[in-house]
C-alpha positions in Angstrom: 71.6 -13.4 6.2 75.4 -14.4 6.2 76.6 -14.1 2.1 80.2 -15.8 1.6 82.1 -15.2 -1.3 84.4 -18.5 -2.1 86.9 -19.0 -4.9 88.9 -22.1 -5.7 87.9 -22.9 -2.1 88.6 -20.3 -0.3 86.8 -17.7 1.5 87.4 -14.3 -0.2 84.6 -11.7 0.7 81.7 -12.6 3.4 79.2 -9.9 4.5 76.0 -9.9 7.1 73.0 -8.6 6.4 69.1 -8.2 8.1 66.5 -9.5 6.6 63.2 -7.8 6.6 59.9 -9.3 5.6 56.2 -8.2 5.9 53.1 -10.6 5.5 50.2 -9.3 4.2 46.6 -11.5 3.7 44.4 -10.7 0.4 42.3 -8.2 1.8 45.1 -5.7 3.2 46.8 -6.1 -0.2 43.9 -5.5 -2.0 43.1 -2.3 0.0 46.4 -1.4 -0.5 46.2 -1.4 -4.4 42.8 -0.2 -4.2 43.9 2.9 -1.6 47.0 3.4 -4.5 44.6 4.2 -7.3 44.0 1.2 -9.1 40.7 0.1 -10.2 39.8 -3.3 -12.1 41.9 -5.8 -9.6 41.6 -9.5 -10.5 43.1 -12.0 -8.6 45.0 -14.8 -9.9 46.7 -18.0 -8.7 49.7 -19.7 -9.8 49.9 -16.7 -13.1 46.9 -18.2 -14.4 43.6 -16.7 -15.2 42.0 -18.6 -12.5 40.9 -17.8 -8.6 44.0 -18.9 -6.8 43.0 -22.0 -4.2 44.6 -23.4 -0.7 47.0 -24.8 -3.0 48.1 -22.1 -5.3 52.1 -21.4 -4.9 51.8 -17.6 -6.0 48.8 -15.2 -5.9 49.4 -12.6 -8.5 47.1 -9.2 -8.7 46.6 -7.7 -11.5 45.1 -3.8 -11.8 44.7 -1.0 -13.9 46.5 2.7 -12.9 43.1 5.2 -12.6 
């Protein structure tokens, strides 16, 4: 990622950075939480109370801490 810093139309500070990223599918995370020591996970889609769907923009997980 290339961040540029510009005032009154000119370039002032510019740095360069890597970004990282890791994709994880439903299951893995829920392991993940599960392996963490939470209990009670619910799923939800788009922060609603609902299963999320194919067409859900964010899947949020929700858990309690044993």
């Amino acid at each position: 990622m290339r961040a540029g810093m510009w005032r009154n139309g000119e370039l002032v500070q510019e740095e360069e950075r890597a970004l990282r990223i890791n994709f994880y599918f439903k299951t893995e995370l829920l392991l993940l939480i599960e392996r963490a020591g939470f209990t009670d996970i619910v799923v939800h889609g788009d922060h609603r109370e609902e299963a999320p769907t194919r067409n859900s923009d964010f899947v949020v997980f929700v858990a309690k801490k044993r």
